[in-house]
N, C-alpha and C positions, 0 to 999 in steps of 0.2 A: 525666655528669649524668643525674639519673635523667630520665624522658618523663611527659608529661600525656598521657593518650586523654581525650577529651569525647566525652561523646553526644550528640545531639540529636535532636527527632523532624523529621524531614523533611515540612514541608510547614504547618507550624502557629508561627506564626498565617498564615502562608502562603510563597509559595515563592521571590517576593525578600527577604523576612526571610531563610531560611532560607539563601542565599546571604551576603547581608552578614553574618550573625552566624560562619558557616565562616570566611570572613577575616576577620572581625576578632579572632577567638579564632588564627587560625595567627599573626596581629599580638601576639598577646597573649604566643606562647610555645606554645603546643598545639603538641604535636607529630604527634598522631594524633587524627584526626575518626572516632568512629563515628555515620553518618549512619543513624540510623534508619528503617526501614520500616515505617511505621503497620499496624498487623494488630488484625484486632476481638481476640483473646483473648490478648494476651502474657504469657504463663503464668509467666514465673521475671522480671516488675516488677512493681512495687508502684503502688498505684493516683495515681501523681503520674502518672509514665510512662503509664501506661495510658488517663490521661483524657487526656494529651495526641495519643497515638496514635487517641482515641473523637475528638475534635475537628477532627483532620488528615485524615480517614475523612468526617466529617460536611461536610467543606469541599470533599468532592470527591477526594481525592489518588488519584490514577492510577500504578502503575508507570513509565511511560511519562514521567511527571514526575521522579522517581529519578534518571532517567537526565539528564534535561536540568539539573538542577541541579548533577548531580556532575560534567557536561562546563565547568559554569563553575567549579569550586573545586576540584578535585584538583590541577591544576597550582598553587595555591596550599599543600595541605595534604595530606599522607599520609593517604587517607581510604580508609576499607572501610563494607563495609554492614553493617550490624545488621540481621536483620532473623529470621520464624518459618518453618522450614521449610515451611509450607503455602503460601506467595505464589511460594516458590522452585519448588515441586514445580509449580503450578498452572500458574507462567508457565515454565518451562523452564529446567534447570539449564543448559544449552548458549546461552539465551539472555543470562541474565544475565552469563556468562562474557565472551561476544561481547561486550555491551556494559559489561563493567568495562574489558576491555581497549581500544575503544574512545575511554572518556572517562579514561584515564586510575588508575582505582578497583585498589588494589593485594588486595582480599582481601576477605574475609569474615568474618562471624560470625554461628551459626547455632546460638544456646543450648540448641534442643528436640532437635538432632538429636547423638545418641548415637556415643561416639568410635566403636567398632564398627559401628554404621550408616555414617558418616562415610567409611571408608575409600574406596572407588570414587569418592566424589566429589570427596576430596582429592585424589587422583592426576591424576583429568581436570582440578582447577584448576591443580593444580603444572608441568602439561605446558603451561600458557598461564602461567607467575610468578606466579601469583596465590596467597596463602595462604586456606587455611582454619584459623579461631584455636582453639586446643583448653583447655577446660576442665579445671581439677583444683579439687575442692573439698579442703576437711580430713578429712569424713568418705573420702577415698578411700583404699584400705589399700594399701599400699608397690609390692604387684604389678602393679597397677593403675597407680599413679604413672609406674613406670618404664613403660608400654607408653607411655603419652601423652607423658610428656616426651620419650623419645628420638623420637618421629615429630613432635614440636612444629615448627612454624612459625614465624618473626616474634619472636610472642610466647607467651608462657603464659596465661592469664587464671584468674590465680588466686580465685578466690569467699569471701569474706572468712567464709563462716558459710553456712552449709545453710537455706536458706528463699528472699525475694522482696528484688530492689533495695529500695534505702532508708527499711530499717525498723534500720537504725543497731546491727544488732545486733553480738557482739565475739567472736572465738574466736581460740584462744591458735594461732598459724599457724607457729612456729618450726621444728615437726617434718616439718611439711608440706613447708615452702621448704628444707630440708634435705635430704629428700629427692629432691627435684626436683633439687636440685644435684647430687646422686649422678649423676644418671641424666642431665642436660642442661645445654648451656651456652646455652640461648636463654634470653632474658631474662623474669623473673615480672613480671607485673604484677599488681596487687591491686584488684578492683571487690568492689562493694555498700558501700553505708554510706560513703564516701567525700565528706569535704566540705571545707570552709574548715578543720573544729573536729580533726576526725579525720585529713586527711590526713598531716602529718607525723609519727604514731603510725603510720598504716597500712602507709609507707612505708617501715618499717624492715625491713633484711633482702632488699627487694627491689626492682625495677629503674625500676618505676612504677608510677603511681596512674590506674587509669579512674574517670572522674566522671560521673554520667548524673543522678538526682534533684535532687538539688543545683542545678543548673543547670534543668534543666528546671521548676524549682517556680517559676524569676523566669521563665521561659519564660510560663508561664502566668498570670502576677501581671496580672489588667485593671488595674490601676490606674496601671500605667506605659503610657507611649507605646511602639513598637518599638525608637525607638534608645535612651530609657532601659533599655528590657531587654537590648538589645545592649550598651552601654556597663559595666553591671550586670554582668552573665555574664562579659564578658571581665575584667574588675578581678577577679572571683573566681580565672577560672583562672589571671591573672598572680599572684595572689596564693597560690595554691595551689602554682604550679611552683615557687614561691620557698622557701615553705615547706617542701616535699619535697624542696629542695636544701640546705638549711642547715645 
């Protein structure tokens, strides 16, 4: 069966939302929560993500928060952090480590930070089970493919087209995921541009579908109540695992 990841920002419209909406989406069928780390410049999303991260930031979010939220939802749902190298660096990779292992938090994902930079810190998380998730775009050339898939993780987090989350853009991924297969049997998943309309398209060829804009645009829709938004979101991603199964 292929897997759903969901994003979401952590903390907006605040932080028992952002509990109840984790489980009701693991209710829904999610099978991986990337729980987001609000950071003022999120440099590879698009400005849905981004006003939601400026919002979650403006309401106060604390690191220290992260952590209390993921102690109540991970025993619910396979969850990692999303979050921008600079919060990692600032507050302590050995911190954060300590407390994934703590609540439960099986890994990471840390999009600005370069597979080559990467490697020291992937070691020190692998030596506590923890993964760190490795990026392959399409523009990457075969050489390159093979160094990251064979040291892959988890999963692969394949980037559907060279630019920002959900700007819906399309590129042709079959040579990509081909060679990926060459070189690894860990499974691809496919982010950016991923929605209700696109998922069962994006889905082909590989293992599952990340969802982050998509969701997070009812995240921020005022015009709903929280458990309409909760309600909302999780219909989509039931709706979406469905459709990437058929």
């Amino acid at each position: 069966m292929k897997k759903l990841v969901a994003y979401i920002t952590t903390g907006y419209p605040d932080l028992e939302f952002t509990v109840d909406l984790a489980k009701s989406l693991a209710e829904a069928g999610t099978d991986t929560l990337e729980l987001g780390i609000p950071f003022s410049d999120p440099v590879a999303d698009g400005p849905v993500i981004e006003k939601a991260n400026l919002l979650s930031l403006k309401n106060g979010f604390k690191i220290s928060q992260l952590f209390e939220v993921s102690a109540q939802i991970a025993s619910d749902i396979d969850t990692l952090w999303m979050g921008y190298f600079n919060p990692f660096y600032h507050f302590g990779i050995d911190r954060f480590i300590e407390e994934a292992n703590k609540s439960g938090v099986n890994g990471f994902i840390i999009p600005d930070l370069p597979f080559e930079e990467a490697k020291p810190y992937k070691a020190q998380m692998k030596e506590k089970s923890l993964a760190l998730i490795d990026f392959i775009a399409p523009t990457d050339p075969k050489e390159r493919i093979s160094k990251i898939a064979k040291d892959a993780d988890k999963f692969i987090y394949l980037v559907a087209y060279a630019g920002i989350t959900g700007s819906g853009k399309s590129e042709e991924l079959s040579s990509t995921i081909s060679s990926i297969r060459e070189f690894s049997n860990t499974p691809v998943y496919v982010g950016f541009g991923v929605n209700a309309d696109t998922a069962k398209a994006k889905a082909k060829g590989v293992d599952g579908v990340i969802v982050g804009s998509a969701f997070v645009k009812i995240l921020l829709d005022d015009s709903l109540s929280h458990t309409q938004k909760i309600e909302k979101i999780s219909k989509m991603a039931k709706e979406i695992k469905e459709k990437i199964n058929e």
